[in-house]
C-alpha positions in Angstrom: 154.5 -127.1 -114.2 153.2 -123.7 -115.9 152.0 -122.6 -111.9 148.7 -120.2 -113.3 147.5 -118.5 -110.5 145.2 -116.0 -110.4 146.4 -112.9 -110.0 145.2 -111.0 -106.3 146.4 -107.3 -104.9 149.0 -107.3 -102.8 148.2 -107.8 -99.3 144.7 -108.4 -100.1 142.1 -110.5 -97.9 142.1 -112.8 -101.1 146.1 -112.9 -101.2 145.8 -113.9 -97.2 142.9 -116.3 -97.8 144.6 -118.3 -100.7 148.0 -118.9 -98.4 145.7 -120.1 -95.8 143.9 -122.7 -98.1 147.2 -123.6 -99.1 147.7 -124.6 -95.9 144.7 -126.4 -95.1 145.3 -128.5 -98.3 148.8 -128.9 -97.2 148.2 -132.8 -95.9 146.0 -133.7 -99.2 142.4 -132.8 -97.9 140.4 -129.8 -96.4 138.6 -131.3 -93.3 135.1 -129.5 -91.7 136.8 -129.1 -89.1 139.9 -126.6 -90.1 136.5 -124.6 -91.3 135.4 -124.9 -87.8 138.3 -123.1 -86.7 138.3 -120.1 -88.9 134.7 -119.6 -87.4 136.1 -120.1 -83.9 139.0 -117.5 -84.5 137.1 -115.1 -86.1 139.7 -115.3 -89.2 137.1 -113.6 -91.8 136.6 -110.6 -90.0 140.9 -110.8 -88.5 141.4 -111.3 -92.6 138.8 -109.0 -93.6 137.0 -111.2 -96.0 133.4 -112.9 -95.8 133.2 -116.6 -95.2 131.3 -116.8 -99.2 134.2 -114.9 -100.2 137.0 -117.3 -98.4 135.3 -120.3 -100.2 135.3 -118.7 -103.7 139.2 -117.9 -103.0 139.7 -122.0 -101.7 137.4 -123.0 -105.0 139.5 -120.9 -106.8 142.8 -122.2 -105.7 141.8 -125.9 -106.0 140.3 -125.3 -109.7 144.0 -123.4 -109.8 146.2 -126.1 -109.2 144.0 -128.8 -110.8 144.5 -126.9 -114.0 148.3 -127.1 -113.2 148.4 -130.7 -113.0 151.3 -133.0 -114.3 150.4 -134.3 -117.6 149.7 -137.6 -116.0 147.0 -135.6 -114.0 149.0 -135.5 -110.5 148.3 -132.6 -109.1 151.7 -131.3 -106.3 149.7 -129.4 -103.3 152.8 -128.4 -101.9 155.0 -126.6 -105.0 158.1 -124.4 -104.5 157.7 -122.3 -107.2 154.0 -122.0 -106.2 154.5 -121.8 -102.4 156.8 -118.4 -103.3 155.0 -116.5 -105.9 151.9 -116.9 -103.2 154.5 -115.8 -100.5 155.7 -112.8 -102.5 151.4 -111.2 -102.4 152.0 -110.8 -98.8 155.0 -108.0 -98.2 153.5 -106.4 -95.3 154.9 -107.5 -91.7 151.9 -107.3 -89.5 149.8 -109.3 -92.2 152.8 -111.8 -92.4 152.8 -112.6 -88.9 148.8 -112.6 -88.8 149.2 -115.2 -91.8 152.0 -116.9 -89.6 149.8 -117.4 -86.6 146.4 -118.3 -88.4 148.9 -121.3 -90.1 149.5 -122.5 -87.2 146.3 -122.8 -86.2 145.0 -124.5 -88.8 147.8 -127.0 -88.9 147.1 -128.1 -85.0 143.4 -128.0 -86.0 143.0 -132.0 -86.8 146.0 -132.2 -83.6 148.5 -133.2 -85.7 151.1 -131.5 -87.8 152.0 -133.2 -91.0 155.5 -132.9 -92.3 154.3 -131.4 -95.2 152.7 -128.8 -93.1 155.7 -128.4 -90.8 157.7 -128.1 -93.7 156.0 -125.3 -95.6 155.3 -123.4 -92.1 158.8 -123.7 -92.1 159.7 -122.0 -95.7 157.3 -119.5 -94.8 158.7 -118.3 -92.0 162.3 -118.0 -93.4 161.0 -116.6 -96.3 159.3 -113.6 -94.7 162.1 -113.6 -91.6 159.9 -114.3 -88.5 160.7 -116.5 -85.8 157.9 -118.0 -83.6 158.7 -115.5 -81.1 158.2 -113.0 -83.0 154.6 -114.6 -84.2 153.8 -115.2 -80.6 154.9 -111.3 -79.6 153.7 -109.3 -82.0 150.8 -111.5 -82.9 149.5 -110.9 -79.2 150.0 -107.2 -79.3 148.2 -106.7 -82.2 
């Protein structure tokens, strides 16, 4: 897999929005109601990105990795090599741990973590060194 990706600042709302549709494709589908929840937590304006804007960033993402499909058109939501290039447009610790908490959010949002979702939550976190109490306390104070 090539992994094209378009290319956001770092730290951008755009660079936040994408890892978050990344992880509400994370069990194979985006449901209304993970959309419900960014409304309910006020993730646009926590982000800093309109709602219009957040959906061209998810339409751009799934047009992404459709383009980056397996010859025989399988398509890998959940990619490594993908998951850490996206990782690496985040480097600042306050936006990590906002990203953190907003993931886990939207995972619980259909009440059920998938071990897909787990699993890249997971990566994340050991990727950018955070620890659920660390979410959970500097999430809060922020």
């Amino acid at each position: 897999m090539e992994n094209v990706m378009r290319d956001y600042p770092p730290n951008s709302p755009e660079a936040i929005a994408r890892l978050l549709t990344m992880f509400m494709l994370g069990d194979g589908e985006a449901h209304d109601h993970e959309f419900d929840v960014l409304d309910q937590l006020h993730v646009y304006d926590l982000v800093g990105i309109g709602r219009k804007q957040f959906i061209d960033v998810f339409r751009t993402y799934c047009n992404d990795i459709s383009d980056d499909a397996d010859q025989d058109g399988a398509i890998h939501l959940i990619d490594r090599q993908r998951v850490d290039r996206l990782l690496e447009d985040v480097t600042e610790r306050h936006l990590r741990v906002l990203v953190c908490a907003l993931a886990i959010d939207l995972c619980k949002a259909d009440e059920a973590m998938g071990d897909g979702e787990v699993a890249l939550l997971q990566h994340m976190m050991r990727s950018w060194n955070l620890t659920l109490a660390n979410i959970e306390g500097e999430f809060v104070r922020s």
